[in-house]
N, C-alpha and C positions, 0 to 999 in steps of 0.2 A: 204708951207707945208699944210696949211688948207686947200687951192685951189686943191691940189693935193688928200685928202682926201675926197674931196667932190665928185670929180669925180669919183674916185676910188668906193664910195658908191652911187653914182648916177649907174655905172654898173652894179654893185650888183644887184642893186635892178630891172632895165631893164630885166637883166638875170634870175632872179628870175622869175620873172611876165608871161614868158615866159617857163619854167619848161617843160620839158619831161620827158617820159617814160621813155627813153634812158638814164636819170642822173643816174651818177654815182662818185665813189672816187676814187682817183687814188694817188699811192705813188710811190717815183724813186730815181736812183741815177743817179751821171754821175760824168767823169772825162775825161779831156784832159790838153792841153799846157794852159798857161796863159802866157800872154804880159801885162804891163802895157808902157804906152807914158811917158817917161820919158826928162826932157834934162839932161845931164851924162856930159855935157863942162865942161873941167876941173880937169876932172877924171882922173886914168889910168887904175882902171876899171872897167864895170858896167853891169851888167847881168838884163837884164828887161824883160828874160825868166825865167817861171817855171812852175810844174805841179800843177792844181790843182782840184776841185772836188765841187758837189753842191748836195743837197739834196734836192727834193720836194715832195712835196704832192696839194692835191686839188681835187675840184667838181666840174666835168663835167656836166654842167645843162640840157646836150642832145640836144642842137640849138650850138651845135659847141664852146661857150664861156663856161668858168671856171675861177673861180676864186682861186688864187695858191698863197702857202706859200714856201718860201725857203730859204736854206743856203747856201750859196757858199764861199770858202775858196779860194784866189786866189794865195796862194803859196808863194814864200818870194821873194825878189828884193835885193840884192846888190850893192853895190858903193863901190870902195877904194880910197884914193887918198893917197900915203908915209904911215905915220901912222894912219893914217885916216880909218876908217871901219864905214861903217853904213849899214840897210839894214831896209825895210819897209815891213812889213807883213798884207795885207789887208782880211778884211772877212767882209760879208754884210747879213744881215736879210732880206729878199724883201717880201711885200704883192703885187699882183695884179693879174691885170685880163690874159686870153691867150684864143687863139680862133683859132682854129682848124679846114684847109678848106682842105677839103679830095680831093685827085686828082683823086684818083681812089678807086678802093677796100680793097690795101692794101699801098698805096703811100698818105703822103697829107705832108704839110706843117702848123706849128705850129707860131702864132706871141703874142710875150708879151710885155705887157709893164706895170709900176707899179713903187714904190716908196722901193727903197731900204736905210736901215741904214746902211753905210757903215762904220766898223771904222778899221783906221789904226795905227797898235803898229809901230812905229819906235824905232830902238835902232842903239846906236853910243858907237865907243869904239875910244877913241886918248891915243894911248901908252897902263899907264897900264889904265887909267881912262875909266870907261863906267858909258850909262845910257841909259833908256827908260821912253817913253811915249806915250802915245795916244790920238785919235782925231776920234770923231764919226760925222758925215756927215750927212742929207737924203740927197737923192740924187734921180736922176729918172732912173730906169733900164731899157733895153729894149732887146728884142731877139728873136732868128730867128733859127726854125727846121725844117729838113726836115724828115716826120717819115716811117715808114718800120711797116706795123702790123704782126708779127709773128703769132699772134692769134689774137683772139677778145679782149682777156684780157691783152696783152704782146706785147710792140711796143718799138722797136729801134727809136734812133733819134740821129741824127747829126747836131749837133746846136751851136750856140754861140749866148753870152749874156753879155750883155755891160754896165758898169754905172761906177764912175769916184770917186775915192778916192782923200783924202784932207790932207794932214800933214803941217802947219808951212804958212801957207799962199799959199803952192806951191798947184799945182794940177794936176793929169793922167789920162788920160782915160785907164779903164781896160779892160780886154778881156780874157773869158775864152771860148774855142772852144773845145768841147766834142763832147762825142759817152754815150746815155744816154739809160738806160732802163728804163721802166714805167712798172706796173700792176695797171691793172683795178681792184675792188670789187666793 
């Protein structure tokens, strides 16, 4: 985690040093499908589809790189097995960097990468009995946009963004693939 935070501020600060005219902030949301990699042997039955949604923000330093905060909600996962019910609900905090290579005038592509707090609520029901709890992670996030500029201030993006929830010693790699809008100020 310290190694991961050093870089993360060693960017920064590269970015920084480097400042254009062009910087700026920018906020967004986005939502599509989530998948998490589950193994389900055993089961009879197990859903490791669902919708889910991310919120960012960040500054654009004007040299293509930005440093960005976000929250992504990656939607709930089920398993049954007879009377057996559980299901895991992941959400993650992420800092880092993303940097933005324009293909054209209104087409480029978006890449990130950074350190996400990832934690997952699990809860189990057997019969009438239930219970829950949870397990927070870092973990390393990474992802991939392809963007549409509407305007100068207003971009479309089609993207997905990856990092890997932790419950009970087990572990998934997650996946949310959205359709995202940005505004510049």
């Amino acid at each position: 985690m310290k190694k991961q935070a050093i870089v993360l501020a060693a960017l920064f600060a590269a970015t920084a040093a480097h400042a254009d005219p062009q910087a700026h902030g920018y906020i967004g949301t986005a939502g599509g499908a989530t998948h998490i990699n589950l193994d389900c042997t055993g089961t009879t039955s197990c859903d490791t589809r669902d919708t889910g949604a991310k919120l960012f923000g960040g500054y654009n330093f004007g040299n293509g790189f930005s440093l960005e905060a976000s929250y992504m909600a990656f939607g709930k996962f089920k398993g049954a097995d007879g009377t057996m019910s559980a299901a895991i609900k992941p959400t993650a905090i992420a800092l880092g960097t993303a940097f933005a290579l324009p293909l054209s005038t209104d087409w480029g592509l978006n890449f990130r990468l950074g350190v996400a707090r990832v934690k997952t609520q699990a809860s189990a029901n057997v019969g009438a009995l239930s219970g829950s709890k949870a397990e927070s992670k870092a973990k390393v996030y990474a992802g991939l946009g392809v963007t549409y500029a509407i305007t100068q201030t207003v971009k479309l993006e089609l993207g997905v963004d990856t990092t890997e929830a932790h419950f009970a010693g087990e572990k998934g790699t997650l996946r949310l693939m959205s359709l995202a809008a940005s505004f510049a100020f």
